[in-house]
C-alpha positions in Angstrom: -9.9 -48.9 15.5 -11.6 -45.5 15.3 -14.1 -43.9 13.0 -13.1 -40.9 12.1 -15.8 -38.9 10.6 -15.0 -36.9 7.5 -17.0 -34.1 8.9 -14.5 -33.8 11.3 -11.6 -34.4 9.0 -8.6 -31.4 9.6 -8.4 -29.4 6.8 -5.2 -27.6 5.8 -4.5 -24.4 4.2 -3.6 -26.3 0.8 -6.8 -27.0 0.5 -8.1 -24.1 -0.5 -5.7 -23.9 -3.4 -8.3 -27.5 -4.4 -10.5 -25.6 -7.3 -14.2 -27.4 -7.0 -16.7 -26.9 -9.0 -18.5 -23.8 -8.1 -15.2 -22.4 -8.0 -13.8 -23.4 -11.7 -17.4 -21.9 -12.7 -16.4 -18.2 -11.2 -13.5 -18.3 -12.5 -14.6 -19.0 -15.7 -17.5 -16.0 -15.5 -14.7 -14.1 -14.0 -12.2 -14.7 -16.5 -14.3 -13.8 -19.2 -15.9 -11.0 -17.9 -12.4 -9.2 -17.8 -11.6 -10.8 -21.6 -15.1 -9.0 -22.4 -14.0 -5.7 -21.0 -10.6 -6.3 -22.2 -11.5 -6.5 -26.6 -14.0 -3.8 -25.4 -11.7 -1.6 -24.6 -9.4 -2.5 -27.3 -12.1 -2.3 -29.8 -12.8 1.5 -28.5 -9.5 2.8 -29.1 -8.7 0.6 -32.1 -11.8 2.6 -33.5 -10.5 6.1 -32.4 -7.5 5.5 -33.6 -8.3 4.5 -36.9 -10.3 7.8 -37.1 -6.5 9.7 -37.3 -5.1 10.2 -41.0 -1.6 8.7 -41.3 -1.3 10.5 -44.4 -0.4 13.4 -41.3 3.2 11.8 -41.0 4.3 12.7 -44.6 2.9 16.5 -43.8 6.2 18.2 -42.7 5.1 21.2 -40.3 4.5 25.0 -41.3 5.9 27.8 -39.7 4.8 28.8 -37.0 3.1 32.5 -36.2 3.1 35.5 -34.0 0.3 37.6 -33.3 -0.7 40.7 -31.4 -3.2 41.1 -28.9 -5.5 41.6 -31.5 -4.8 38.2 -33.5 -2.6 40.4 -35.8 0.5 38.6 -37.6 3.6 39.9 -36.2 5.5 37.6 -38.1 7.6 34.2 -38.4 8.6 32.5 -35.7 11.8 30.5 -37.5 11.1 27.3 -35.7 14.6 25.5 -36.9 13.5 23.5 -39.1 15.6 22.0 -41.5 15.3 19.6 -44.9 14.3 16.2 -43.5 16.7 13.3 -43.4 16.7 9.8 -45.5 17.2 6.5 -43.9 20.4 6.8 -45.9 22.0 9.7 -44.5 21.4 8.6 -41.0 25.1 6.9 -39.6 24.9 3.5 -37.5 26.1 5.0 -34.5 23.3 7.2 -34.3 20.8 4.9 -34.7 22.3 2.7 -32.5 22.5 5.2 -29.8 18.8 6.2 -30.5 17.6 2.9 -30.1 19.5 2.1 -26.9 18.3 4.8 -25.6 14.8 5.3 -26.4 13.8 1.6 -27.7 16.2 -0.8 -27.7 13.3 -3.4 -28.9 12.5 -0.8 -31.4 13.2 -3.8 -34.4 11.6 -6.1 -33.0 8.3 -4.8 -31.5 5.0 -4.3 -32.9 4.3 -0.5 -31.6 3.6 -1.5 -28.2 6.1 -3.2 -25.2 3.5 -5.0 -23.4 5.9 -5.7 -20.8 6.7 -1.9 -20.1 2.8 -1.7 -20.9 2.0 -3.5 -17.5 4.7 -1.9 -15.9 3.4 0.9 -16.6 0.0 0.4 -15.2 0.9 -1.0 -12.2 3.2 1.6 -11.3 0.4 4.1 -12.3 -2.5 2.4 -10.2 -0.2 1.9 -7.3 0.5 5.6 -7.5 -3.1 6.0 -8.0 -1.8 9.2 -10.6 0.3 9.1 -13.2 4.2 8.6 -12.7 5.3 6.5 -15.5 4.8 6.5 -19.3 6.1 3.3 -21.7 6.8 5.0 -25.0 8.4 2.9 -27.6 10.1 5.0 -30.5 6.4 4.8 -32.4 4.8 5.9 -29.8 6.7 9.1 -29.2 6.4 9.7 -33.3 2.7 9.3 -32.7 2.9 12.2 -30.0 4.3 14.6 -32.3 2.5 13.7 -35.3 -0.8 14.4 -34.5 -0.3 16.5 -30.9 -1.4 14.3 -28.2 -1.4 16.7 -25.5 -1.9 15.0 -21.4 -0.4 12.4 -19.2 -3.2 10.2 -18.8 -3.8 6.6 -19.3 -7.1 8.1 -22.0 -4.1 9.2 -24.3 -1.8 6.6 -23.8 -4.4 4.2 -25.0 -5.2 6.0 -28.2 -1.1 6.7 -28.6 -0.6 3.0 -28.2 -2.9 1.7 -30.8 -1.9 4.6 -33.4 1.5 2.8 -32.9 0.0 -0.5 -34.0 -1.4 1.4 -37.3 1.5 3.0 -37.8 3.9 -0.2 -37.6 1.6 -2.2 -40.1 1.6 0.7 -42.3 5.2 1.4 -42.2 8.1 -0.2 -42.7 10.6 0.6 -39.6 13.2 2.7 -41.4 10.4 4.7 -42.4 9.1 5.1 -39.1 12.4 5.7 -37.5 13.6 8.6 -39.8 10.1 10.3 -39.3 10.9 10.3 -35.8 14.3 12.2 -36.0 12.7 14.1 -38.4 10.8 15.4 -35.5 11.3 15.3 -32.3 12.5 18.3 -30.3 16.9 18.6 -29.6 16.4 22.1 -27.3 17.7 25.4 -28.6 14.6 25.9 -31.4 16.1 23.0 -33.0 13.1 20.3 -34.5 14.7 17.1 -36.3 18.0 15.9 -36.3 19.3 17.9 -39.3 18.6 21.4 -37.5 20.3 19.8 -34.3 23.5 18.8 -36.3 23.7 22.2 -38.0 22.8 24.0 -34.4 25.0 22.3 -32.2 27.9 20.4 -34.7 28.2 22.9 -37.9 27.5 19.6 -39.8 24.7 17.8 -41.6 23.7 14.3 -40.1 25.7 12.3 -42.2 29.2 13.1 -40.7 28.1 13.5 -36.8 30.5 11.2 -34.9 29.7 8.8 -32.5 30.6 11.1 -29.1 27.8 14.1 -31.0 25.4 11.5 -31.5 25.3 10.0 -28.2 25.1 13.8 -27.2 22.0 14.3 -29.4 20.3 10.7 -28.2 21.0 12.0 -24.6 19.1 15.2 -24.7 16.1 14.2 -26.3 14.8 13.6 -22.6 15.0 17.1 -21.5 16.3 19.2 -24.1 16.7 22.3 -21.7 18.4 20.0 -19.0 21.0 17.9 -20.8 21.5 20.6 -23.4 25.3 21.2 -24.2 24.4 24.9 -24.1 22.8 25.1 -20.9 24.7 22.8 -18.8 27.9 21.0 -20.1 28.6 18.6 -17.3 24.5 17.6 -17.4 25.5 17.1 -20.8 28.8 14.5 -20.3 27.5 12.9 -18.0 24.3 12.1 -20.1 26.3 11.1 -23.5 28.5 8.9 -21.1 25.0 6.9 -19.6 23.9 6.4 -23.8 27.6 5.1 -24.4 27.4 2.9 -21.3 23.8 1.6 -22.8 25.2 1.4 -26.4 27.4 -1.3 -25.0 25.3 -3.2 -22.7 22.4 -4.3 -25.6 25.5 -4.8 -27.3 25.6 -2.0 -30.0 29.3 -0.7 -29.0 32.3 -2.4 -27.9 34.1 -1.6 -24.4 37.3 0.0 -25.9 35.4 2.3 -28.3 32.8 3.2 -25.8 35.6 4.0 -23.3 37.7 6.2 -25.7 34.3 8.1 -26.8 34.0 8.9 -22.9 37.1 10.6 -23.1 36.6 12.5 -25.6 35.0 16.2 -24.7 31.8 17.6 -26.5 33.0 19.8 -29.2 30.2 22.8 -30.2 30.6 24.8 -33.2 30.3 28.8 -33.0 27.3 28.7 -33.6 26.2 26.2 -30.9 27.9 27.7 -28.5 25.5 30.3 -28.6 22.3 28.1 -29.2 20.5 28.4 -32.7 22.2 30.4 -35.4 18.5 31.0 -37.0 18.4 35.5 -37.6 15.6 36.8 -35.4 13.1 38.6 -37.2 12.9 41.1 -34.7 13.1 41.4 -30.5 9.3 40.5 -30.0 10.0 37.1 -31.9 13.1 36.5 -29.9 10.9 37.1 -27.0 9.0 34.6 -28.4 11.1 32.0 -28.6 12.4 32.3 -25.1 9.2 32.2 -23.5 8.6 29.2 -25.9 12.1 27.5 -24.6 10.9 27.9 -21.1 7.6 26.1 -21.8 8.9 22.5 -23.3 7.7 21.0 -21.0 4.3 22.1 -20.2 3.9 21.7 -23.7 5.7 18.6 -24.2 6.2 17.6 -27.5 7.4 21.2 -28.4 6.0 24.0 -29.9 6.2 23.1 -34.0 3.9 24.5 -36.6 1.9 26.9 -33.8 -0.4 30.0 -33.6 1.3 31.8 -30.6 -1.2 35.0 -29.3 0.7 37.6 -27.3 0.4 40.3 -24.9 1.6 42.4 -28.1 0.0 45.8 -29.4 1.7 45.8 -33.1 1.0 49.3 -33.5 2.6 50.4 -30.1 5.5 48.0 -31.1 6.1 49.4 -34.4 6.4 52.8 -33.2 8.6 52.1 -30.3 10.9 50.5 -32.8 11.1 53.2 -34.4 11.5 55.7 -31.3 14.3 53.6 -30.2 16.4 54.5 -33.1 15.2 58.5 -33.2 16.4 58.5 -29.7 20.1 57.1 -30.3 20.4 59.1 -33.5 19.7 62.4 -31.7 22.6 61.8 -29.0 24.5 60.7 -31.9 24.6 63.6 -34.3 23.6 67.2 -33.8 20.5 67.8 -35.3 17.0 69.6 -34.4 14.8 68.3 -31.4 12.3 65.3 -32.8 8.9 66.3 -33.1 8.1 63.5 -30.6 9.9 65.4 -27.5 8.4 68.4 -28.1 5.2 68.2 -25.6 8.3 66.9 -23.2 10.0 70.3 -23.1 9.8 72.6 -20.1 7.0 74.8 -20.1 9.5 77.8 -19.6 10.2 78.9 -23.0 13.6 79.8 -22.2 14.6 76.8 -20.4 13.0 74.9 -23.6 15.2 76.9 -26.1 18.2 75.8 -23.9 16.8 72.0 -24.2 16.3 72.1 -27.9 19.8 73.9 -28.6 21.7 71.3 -26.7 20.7 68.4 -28.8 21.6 70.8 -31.7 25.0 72.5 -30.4 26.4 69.7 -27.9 29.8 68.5 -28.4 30.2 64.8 -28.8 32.9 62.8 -28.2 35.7 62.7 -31.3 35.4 58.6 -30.9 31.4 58.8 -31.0 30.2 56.8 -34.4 26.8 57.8 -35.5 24.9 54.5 -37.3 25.5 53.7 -41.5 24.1 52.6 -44.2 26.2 49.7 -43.9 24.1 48.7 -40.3 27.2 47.8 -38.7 26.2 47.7 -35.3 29.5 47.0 -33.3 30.5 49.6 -31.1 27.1 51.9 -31.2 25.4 53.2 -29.0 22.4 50.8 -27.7 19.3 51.4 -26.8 15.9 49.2 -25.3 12.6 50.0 -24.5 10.1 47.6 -22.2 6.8 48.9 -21.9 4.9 46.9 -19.4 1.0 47.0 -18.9 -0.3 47.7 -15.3 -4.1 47.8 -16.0 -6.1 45.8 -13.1 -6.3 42.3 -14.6 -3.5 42.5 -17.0 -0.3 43.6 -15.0 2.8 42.8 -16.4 2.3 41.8 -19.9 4.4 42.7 -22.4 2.9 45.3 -24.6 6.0 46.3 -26.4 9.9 45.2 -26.4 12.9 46.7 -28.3 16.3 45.4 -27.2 18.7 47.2 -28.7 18.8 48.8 -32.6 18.6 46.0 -34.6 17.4 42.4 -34.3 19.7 41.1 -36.8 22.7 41.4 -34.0 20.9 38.9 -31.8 21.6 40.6 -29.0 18.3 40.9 -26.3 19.7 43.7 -23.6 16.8 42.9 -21.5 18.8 39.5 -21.0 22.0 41.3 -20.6 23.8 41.9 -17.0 24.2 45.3 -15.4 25.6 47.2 -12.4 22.4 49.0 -11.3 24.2 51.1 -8.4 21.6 53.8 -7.4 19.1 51.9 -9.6 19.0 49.2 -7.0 18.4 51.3 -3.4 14.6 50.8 -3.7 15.2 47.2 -2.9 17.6 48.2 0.1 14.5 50.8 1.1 12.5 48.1 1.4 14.8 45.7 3.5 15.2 48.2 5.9 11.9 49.3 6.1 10.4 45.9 7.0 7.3 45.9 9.8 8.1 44.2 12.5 10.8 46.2 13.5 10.7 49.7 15.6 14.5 50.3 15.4 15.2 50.6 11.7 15.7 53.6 9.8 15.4 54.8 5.7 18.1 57.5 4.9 18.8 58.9 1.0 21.9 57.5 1.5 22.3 53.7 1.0 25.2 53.1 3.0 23.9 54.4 6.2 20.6 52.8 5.6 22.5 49.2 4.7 25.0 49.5 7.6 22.3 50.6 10.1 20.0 47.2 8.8 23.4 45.1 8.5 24.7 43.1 5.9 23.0 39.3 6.4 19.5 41.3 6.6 20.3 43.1 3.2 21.5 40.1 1.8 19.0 37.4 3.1 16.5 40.1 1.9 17.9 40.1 -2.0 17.8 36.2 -2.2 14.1 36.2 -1.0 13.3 38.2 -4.4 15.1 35.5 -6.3 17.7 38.0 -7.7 20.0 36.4 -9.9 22.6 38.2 -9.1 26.7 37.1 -7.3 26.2 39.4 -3.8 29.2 41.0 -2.4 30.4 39.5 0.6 30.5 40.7 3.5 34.2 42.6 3.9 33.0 44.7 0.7 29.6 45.2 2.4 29.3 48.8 0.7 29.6 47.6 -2.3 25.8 45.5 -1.6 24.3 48.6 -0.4 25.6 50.9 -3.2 24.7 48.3 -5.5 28.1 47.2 -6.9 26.5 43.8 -8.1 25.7 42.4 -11.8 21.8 41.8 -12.2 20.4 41.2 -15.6 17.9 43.8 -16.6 14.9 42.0 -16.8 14.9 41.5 -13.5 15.8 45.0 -12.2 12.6 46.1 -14.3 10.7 43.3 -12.8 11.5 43.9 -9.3 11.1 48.0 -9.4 8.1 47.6 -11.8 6.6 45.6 -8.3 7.3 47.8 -5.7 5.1 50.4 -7.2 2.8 47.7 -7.6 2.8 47.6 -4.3 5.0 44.4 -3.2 3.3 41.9 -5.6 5.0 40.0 -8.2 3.8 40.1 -11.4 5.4 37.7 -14.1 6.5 39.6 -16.9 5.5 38.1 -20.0 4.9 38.4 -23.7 3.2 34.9 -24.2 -1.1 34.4 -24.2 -1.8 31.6 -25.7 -0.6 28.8 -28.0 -2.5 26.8 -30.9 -1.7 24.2 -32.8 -2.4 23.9 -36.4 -5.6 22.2 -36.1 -7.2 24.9 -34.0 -6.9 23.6 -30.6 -5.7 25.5 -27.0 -2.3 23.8 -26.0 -1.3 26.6 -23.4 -2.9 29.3 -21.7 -0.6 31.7 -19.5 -2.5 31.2 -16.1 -3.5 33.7 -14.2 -1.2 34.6 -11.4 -2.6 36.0 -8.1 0.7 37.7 -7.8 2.2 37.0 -4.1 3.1 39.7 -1.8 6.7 38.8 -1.6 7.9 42.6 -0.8 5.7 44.2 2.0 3.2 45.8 0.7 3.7 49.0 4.1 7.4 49.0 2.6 6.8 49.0 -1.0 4.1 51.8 -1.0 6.3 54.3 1.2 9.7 52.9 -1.2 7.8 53.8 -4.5 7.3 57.7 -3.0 11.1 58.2 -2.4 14.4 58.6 -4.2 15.6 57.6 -6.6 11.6 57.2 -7.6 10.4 60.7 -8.2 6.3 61.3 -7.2 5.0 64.1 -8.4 0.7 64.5 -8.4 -0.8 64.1 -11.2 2.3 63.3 -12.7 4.0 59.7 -13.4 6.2 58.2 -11.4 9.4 58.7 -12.7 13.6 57.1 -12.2 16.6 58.3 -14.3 19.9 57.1 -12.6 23.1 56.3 -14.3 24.4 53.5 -13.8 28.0 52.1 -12.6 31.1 51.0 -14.4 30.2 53.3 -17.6 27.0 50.9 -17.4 24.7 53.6 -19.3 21.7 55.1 -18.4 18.2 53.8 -16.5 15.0 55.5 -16.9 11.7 54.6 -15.8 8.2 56.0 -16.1 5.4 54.3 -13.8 1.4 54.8 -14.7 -0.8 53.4 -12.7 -3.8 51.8 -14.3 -1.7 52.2 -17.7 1.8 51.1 -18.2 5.3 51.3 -16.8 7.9 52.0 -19.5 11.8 51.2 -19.2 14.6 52.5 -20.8 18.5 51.5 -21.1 20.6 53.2 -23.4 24.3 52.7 -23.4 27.1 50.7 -24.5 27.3 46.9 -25.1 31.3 47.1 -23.8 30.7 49.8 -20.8 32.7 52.3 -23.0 34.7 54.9 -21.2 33.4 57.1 -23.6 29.9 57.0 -21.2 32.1 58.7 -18.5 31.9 61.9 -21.1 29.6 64.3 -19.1 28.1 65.3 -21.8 27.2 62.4 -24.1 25.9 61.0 -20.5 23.5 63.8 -20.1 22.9 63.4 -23.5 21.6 60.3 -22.7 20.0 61.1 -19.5 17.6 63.7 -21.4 17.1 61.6 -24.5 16.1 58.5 -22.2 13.7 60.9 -20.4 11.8 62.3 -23.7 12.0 58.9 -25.2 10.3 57.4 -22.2 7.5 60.2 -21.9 6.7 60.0 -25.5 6.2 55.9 -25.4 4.5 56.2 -22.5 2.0 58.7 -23.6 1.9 56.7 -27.2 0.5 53.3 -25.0 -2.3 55.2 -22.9 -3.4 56.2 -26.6 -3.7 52.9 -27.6 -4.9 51.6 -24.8 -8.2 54.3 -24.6 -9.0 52.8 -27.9 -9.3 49.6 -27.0 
């Protein structure tokens, strides 16, 4: 027999699963250290949350505000709010899609899903940033109750035990209807009531099943699943909420399938986006910059202060220019006062320019604007006036899109043919460095066939233009600038070749604050890229169509193609750049007149000069 020593006993990996001792003890100390931290932590944000009012989810928002540069009002920004809902009015289909959706333990939690909690956090620390959210329905009313702005695990905490007041404060029908009360459908639409009336032509009560599956799939991204934007987006979104309403089993197969079949129907209205009346072009502005913006902000933009790049007076009087201008190619009546520092200093030629507004014959079919402010069929007219001071290039100081705001109608966002408008941007394709066999002629053809068609064209996508390029057996047509490009962007990209190359974003927006006081967005500061050369955008901005004169601002009238109207634009550097359209909505035929167009042409130019030399007044006072 053998001794064997239990010193020299083999010992096997199981046996470090064996808790001694020593190791039950720092377990223990381990174990309650993290419990300690743990109801710590808790405690904190139990106490930081009980420092919010819940009083706050009975307070319906106000309407939100826009003011100037100078933090004057501008107005109401309607916000589409609408009468908040009862749990009554609210049919079981849509809170069934709601809660499959969002929170299908909605009913049976306490405010928080641990489960998605930890989830959640590992996903986060794993990431080491964070990537993943675990919002119960509660939580996501806490959000927009009382603005918690920031993905970070510090807000989460405080949103996560606001739910837990909320829940044993609330009942859950309660809670519920405040959230569709509030939460943000796309298209300036807050709570379900605006979004049935926006997008159905219905109040809540009689959406069907398909429009509320609609409305529970675009809560997610209300400017990516939104009906408006992007129908298929929007199908195929309602058809994933349909497919969940059946599995937590909310919906039976057969009715699920035959509400997949059946299309999304929009009302007029909806078809168009909200049917709230603008107040005027700057709000409308406004509201698109504040579309744009859902997400940064998250939660949407309800009940704000928004500062903009605005100078009321400037804006008031260019309203009012816009509308001097039209009515003078309208009617035959004296020169406005406002054109006369415009007039050539030749008396004679000056006589001729005032007696041509006065004598001129107008087209028989030409309607002049009534009483009755029936816009259709009149002759439009808008006015962007653009700052280019160091520091402050390309805000918005003033924007007037067509005659009246009530029509709805921006005509910055409208499509033209810019034809001559648009050989600046072939001048600078074909005058790229690099290259010692290219060649810049006044005529765009020659200069476009001489650079060739796939340079021209790869140059135009480069600048983001939003624009359906001919192709290449109608190559002409490219460099004569046969194309549709929406106006914005035609301003934008000519207001940056004379700012040499760089591109400036063109906005109206500052900064946003919410009711209590607080900074929830600041337009950052762009270093604006050199994305046009800056060589080929200095020479560009000294030739035709561009006229340089010293001393003198830079100046374009063209007319446009396809009865397309007119295009004027005066650039000041170290002061503004002003642009002009004035035309038809339907490219009448009646712009082919050659008189109503040099009409046009003349009353663009004065109109111009006069707003331009109104904003370097205003600007010297600031």
């Amino acid at each position: 027999m053998f001794n064997i020593s239990p010193g020299n006993r083999r010992k096997h990996w199981y046996s470090l699963l064996t808790l001694g001792r020593n190791r039950l003890a720092l377990l223990a100390v381990l174990a309650g250290g993290l419990g300690v931290v743990v109801l710590a932590v808790l405690g904190i944000y139990s106490y930081r949350a009980s420092e919010f009012d819940l009083n706050e989810l009975r307070v319906y928002r106000s309407e939100s505000l826009l003011y100037d540069a100078d933090n004057t009002p501008v107005g109401p920004l309607h916000d589409g709010a609408a009468l908040p809902v009862t749990w009554e009015q609210l049919p079981q289909h849509l809170v069934d899609a709601f809660v499959a959706r969002e929170d299908e333990s909605f009913f049976s939690h306490s405010g928080i899903v641990w489960s998605s909690v930890l989830r959640s956090l590992w996903r986060n620390a794993t990431a080491l940033k964070y990537e993943q959210g675990a919002s119960t329905i509660t939580m996501q009313l806490t959000r927009n109750v009382f603005n918690l702005q920031g993905k970070n695990m510090d807000r989460k905490l405080v949103e996560a035990m606001l739910a837990q007041r909320i829940e044993r404060n609330f009942d859950k029908r309660t809670i519920f209807t405040e959230y569709l009360n509030r939460i943000y459908f796309g298209c300036n639409c807050y709570g379900i009531a605006s979004a049935a009336r926006c997008y159905f032509g219905k109040p809540v009560q009689k959406l069907t099943l398909v429009e509320s599956a609609v409305l529970a799939g675009l809560v997610r991204g209300p400017s990516i699943y939104n009906p408006v934007v992007d129908m298929q987006r929007a199908e195929a979104v309602k058809n994933e909420v349909l497919t969940r309403m059946v599995e937590v089993g909310s919906l039976g197969e057969e009715e699920a399938d035959a509400a997949r079949k059946t299309p999304i129907s929009l009302c007029a209205e909806g078809k168009g986006g909200s049917s709230a009346v603008e107040y005027s072009y700057a709000t409308m502005w406004a509201h698109r910059e504040l579309e744009a913006l859902q997400g940064v902000l998250e939660d949407g933009s309800a009940g704000v202060s928004v500062v903009s790049n605005l100078l009321l007076p400037l804006q008031q009087y260019v309203e009012s220019a816009v509308e001097t201008a039209a009515a003078a190619v309208e009617m035959k009546s004296p020169l406005p006062k406002a054109w006369e520092p415009y007039l050539s200093r030749d008396k004679a030629v000056a006589d001729i320019q005032r007696k041509y507004f006065l004598t001129a014959r107008r087209p028989a079919a030409l309607r002049a604007r009534n009483e009755d402010n029936d816009m259709k069929g009149l002759l439009q007219c808008s006015v962007l006036v653009v700052d280019a001071r160091n520091g402050s290039r390309g805000n918005v100081l003033a924007v007037v899109g067509g005659r009246s705001a009530l029509d709805g109608i921006d005509r910055w966002q409208r499509r033209i043919v810019p034809g001559r408008a648009a050989s600046p941007l072939l001048f600078c394709a074909a005058s790229q460095p690099g290259s010692s066999n290219y060649i810049v002629s006044d005529d765009p053809v020659q200069t476009g066939s001489h650079v060739g068609y796939s340079v021209v064209k790869a140059f135009y996508e480069s600048l983001g233009l939003d624009a359906e390029l001919p192709p290449p057996d109608k190559e002409n047509d490219l460099y004569n600038g046969v194309f549709s490009v929406r106006a914005l962007d035609l301003a934008r990209l000519l207001f940056d070749i004379q700012n040499r190359g760089r591109g400036y974003r063109i906005s109206l927006l500052r900064t946003i604050w919410n009711r209590r006081g607080g900074m929830v967005y600041a337009c950052p500061q762009e270093k604006a890229p050199e994305y046009i050369r800056r060589e080929s955008a200095s020479s560009v901005a000294l030739m035709a169509p561009f006229v340089a004169e010293e001393g003198k601002p830079v100046k374009m009238c063209v007319t446009l193609r396809e009865n397309g109207g007119v295009w004027t634009m005066l650039f000041r550097d170290k002061a503004a750049a002003v642009f002009v359209w004035m035309g038809f909505d339907d490219n009448n035929p009646m712009m082919s007149d050659p008189i109503l167009r040099n009409l046009a042409v003349r009353a663009s130019e004065f109109l111009a000069q006069d707003v331009l030399a109104r904003t370097r007044e205003i600007l010297k006072k600031k």
